[in-house]
C-alpha positions as CSV (number, residue, x, y, z in Angstrom):
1,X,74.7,27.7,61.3
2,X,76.9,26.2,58.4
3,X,74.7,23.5,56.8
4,X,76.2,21.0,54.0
5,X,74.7,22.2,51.3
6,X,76.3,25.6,51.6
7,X,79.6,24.4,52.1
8,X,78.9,22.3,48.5
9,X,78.0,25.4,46.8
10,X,81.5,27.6,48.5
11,X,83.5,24.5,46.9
12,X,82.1,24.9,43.4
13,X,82.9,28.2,43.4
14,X,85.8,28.2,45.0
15,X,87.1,26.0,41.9
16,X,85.3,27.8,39.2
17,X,86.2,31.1,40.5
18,X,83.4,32.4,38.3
19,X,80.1,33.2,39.7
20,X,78.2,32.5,36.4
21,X,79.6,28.8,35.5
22,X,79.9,27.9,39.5
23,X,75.6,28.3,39.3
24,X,75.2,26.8,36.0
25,X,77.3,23.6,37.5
26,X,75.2,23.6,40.5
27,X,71.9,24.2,38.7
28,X,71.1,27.1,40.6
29,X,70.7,30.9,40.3
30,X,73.5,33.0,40.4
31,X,71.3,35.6,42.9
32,X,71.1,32.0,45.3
33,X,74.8,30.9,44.8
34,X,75.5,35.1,46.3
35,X,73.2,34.5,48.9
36,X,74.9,31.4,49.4
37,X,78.2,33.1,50.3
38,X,76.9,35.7,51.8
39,X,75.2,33.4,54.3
40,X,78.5,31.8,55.0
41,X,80.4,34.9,55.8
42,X,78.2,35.7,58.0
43,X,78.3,32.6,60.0
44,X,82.2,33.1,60.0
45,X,82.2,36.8,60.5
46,X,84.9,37.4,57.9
47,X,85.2,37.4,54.0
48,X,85.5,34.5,52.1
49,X,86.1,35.7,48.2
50,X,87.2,39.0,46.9
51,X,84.9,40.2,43.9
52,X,85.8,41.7,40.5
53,X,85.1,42.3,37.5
54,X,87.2,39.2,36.1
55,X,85.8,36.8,38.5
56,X,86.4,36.4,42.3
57,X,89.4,35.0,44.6
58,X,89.9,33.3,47.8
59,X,90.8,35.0,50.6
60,X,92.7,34.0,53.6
61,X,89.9,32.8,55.5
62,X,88.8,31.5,52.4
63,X,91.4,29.0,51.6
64,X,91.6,27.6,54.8
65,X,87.8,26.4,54.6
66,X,88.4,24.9,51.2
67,X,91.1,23.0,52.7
68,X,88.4,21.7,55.7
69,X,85.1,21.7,53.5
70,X,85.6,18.2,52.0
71,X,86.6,16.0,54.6
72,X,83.6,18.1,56.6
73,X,81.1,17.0,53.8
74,X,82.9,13.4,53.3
75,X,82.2,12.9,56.9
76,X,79.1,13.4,57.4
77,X,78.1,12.0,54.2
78,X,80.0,8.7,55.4
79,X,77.8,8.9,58.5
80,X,74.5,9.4,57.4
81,X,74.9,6.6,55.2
82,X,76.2,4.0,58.0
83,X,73.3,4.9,59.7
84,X,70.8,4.7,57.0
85,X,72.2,1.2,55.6
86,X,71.7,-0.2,59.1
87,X,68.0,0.6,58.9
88,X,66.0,-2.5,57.1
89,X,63.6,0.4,55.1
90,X,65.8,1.8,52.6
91,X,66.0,5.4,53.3
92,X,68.4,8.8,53.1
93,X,69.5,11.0,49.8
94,X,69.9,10.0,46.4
95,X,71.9,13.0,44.9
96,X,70.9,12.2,40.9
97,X,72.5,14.4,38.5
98,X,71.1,14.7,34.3
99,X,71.1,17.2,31.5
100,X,67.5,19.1,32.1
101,X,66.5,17.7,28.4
102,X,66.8,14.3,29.1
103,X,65.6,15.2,32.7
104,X,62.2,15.7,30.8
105,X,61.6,12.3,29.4
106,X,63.5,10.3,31.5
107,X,63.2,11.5,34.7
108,X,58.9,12.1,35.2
109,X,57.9,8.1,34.6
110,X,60.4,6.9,36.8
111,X,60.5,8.7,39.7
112,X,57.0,8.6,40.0
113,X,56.8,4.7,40.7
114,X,60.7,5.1,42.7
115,X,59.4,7.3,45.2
116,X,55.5,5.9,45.5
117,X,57.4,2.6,46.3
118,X,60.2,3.5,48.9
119,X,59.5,7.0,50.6
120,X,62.2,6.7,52.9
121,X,64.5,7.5,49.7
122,X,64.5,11.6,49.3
123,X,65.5,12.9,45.7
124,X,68.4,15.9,45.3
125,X,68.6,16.9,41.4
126,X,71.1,19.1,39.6
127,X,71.3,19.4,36.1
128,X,73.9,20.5,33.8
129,X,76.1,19.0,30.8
130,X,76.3,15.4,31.0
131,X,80.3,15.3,31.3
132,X,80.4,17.8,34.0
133,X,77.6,15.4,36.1
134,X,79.6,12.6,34.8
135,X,82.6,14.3,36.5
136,X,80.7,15.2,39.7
137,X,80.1,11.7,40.5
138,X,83.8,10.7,40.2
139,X,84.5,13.9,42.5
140,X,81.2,12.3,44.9
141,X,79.5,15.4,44.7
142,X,76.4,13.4,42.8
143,X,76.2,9.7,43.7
144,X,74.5,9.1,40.0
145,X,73.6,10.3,36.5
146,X,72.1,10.3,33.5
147,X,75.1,11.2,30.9
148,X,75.0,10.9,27.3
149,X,78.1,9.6,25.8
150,X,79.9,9.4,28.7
151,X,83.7,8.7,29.1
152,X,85.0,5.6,30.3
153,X,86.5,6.2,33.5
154,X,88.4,3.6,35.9
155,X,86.0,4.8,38.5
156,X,82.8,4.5,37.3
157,X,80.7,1.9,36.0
158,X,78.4,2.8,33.3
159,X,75.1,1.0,31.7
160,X,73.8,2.1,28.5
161,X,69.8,1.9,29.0
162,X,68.9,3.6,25.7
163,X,69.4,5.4,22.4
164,X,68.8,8.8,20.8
165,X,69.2,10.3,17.4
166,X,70.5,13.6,17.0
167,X,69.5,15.1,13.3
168,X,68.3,17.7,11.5
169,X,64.3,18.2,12.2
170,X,61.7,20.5,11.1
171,X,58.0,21.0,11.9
172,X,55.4,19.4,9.0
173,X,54.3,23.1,8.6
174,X,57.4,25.0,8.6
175,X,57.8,28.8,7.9
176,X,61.5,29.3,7.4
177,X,62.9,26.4,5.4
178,X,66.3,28.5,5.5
179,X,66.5,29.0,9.0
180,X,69.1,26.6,11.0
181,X,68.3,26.5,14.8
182,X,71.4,24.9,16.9
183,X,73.1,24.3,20.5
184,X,76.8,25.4,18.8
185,X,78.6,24.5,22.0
186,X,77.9,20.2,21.5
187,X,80.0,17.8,20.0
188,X,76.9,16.3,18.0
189,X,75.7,20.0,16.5
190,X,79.3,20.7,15.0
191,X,79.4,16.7,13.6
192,X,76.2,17.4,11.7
193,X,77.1,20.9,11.2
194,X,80.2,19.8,9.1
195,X,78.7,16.4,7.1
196,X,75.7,18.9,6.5
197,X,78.4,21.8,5.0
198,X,79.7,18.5,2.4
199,X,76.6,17.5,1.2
200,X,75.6,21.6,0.6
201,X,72.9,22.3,2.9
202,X,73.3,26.1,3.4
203,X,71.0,28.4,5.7
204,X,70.4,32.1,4.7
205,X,70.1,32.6,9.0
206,X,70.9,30.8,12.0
207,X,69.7,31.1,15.6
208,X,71.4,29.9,18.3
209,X,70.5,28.5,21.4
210,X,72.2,26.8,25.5
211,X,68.7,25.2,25.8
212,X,67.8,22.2,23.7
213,X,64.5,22.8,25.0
214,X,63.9,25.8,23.6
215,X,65.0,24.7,20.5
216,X,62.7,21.9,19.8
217,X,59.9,24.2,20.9
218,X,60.8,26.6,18.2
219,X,60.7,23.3,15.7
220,X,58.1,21.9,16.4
221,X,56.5,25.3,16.5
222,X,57.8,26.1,12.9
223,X,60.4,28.1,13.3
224,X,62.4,26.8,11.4
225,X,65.2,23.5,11.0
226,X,66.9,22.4,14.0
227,X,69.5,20.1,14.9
228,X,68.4,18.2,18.2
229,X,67.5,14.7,19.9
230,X,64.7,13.1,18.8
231,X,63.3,11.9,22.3
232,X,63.9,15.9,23.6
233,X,61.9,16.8,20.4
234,X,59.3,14.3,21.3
235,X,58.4,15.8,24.6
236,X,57.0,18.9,23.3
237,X,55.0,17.5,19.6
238,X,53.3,14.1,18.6
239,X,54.5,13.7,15.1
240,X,54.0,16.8,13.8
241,X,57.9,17.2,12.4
242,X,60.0,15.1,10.1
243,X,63.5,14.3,9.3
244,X,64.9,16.8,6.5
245,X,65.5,14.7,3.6
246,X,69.7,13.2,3.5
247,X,69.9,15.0,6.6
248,X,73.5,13.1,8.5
249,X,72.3,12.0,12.1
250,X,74.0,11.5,15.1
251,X,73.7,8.5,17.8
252,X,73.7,9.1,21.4
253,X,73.9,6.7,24.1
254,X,72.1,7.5,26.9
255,X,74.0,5.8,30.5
256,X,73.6,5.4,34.0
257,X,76.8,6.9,35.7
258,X,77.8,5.5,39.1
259,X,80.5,4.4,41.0
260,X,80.7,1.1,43.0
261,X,80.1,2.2,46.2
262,X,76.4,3.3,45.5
263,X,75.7,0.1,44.1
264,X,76.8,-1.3,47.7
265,X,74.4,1.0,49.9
266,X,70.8,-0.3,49.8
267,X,68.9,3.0,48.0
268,X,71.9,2.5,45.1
269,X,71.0,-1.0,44.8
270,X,67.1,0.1,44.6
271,X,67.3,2.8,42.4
272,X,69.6,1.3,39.9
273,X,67.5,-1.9,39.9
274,X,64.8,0.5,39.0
275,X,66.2,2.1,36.7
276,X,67.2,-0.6,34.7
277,X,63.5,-2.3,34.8
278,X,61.8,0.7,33.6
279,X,63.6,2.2,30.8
C-alpha cells in the first residue's frame, strides 16, 4: 500500500533527478530512498524512473503520479490536521527541519521538556542545509526550521532566537599549526577564507570537510585550525581551544522558520511558544 511518506520521497526525487542530492535533501540513505522507489513500483506494477549513469528520468507512469502526489499529500495533510485541531489535547506531527550541527545543541534540551509536556505531539526530523529546509517549508514539505541566515521570504515569518560566531579555532594543544580544516561549500568559510588571504594567513595543507561535525572534532582534537561555529565547536570540547590571534569572524543568526498557518494550528502555537522560552 502507498503510504505518505513514500510518495514525499518519489517527489524529491522526481525534482532532483539525482539519486545522491534527492537523499541528502531528505536526510536519508541513498540504499532507503532505492528502496523507496522500488516499493512504489511495486505497488503500481509498472516503472516509475529510468536509471543511468547521468542521473534518472520519469517515465510515463512516472509523470502522471507527480502530477497526483501533491494534492494526495496536501489532502491528507489538510485532514489530519482538521481533525487533530478539533481535539482539546494538542496532538499530530510536527515535521521540524535543521542543519544536523545545530540539531546537536539546539535540538537535545528542547525537545526533551516539548515532548515530556505534550505527548500527543509526535516529532518528524530531516536535516540538511539551512536554505534548502528554509525552502521546504515554503514548499510545506517541513512545517518548521531551524535556519541560519535565512532569506526573507513573503511567506514565512522568521524569529531570530540566537547568535553564533563563525571563526578561525584551534585546539590549546595543537599539532599542525599549518593545517587549515574547512566546509568549502558555505558562504561563511569563503568570507573568512578571503579576509584571512588579506591579512596573510597562509596554510602549507588544507583538509576539507561536508560535515561541520567532523571538523570541530578534528579541532578540538588537534588536528589542526578550523574555520567553524563556535556553539558546534562547543558540543564536542569544554574550553580546550582558542581563537587564532586577528583571526576575521563571522556572525550567524540562528532563526525559527515558519509560515503562518503553523502558528494557527494548536501544536505550532505550542512548539513555537516553546521554543521561544527556552532558548
Amino acid at each position: 500500500m502507498i503510504n505518505q511518506t513514500d510518495l514525499k520521497y518519489f517527489l524529491e526525487l522526481s525534482q532532483t533527478l539525482h539519486l545522491t542530492r534527492a537523499s541528502e535533501r531528505l536526510g536519508i540513505t541513498q540504499p532507503a530512498l532505492s528502496h523507496c522507489v522500488k516499493r512504489l513500483e511495486s505497488d503500481l506494477n509498472c516503472q516509475l524512473f529510468l536509471r543511468s549513469k547521468k542521473g534518472v528520468q520519469l517515465t510515463p507512469a512516472g509523470i502522471k503520479l507527480k502530477q497526483s502526489a501533491n494534492s494526495m499529500i496536501m489532502q491528507w495533510e489538510n485532514l489530519k490536521q482538521n481533525i487533530a485541531d478539533d481535539i482539546e489535547t494538542p496532538q499530530g506531527i510536527i515535521k521540524l527541519g535543521c542543519h544536523s550541527a545545530v540539531a546537536q545543541y539546539i535540538l537535545p534540551s528542547l525537545l526533551k521538556t516539548f515532548l515530556k509536556k505534550n505527548p500527543g505531539i509526535e516529532v518528524q526530523l530531516t536535516h540538511g542545509l539551512s536554505r534548502h529546509m528554509t525552502e521546504q517549508v515554503v514548499s510545506s514539505v517541513l512545517d518548521v526550521a531551524f535556519a541560519v541566515n535565512p532569506v526573507a521570504h513573503p511567506d514565512l515569518i522568521i524569529k531570530e532566537i540566537c547568535r553564533d560566531e563563525v571563526c578561525l579555532w584551534k585546539a590549546k594543544n595543537c599539532q599542525n599549526d599549518d593545517v587549515l580544516i574547512i566546509e568549502p561549500g558555505l558562504l561563511q568559510t569563503q568570507d573568512i577564507l578571503q579576509k584571512l588571504n588579506k591579512k596573510g594567513f597562509t596554510f602549507k595543507r588544507v583538509i576539507e570537510s561536508s560535515s561541520l561535525e567532523v571538523i570541530a572534532k578534528l579541532v578540538a582534537e588537534g588536528v589542526g585550525c578550523g574555520i567553524v561555529p563556535e556553539r558546534v565547536l562547543q558540543s564536542y570540547e569544554s574550553q580546550s581551544y582558542e581563537k587564532v590571534k586577528a583571526a576575521p569572524q563571522f556572525s550567524d543568526k540562528i532563526c525559527l522558520v515558519y509560515k503562518q498557518e503553523f502558528r494557527k494550528i494548536k501544536r505550532g502555537q505550542i512548539f513555537i511558544e516553546s521554543v521561544m522560552a527556552s532558548i
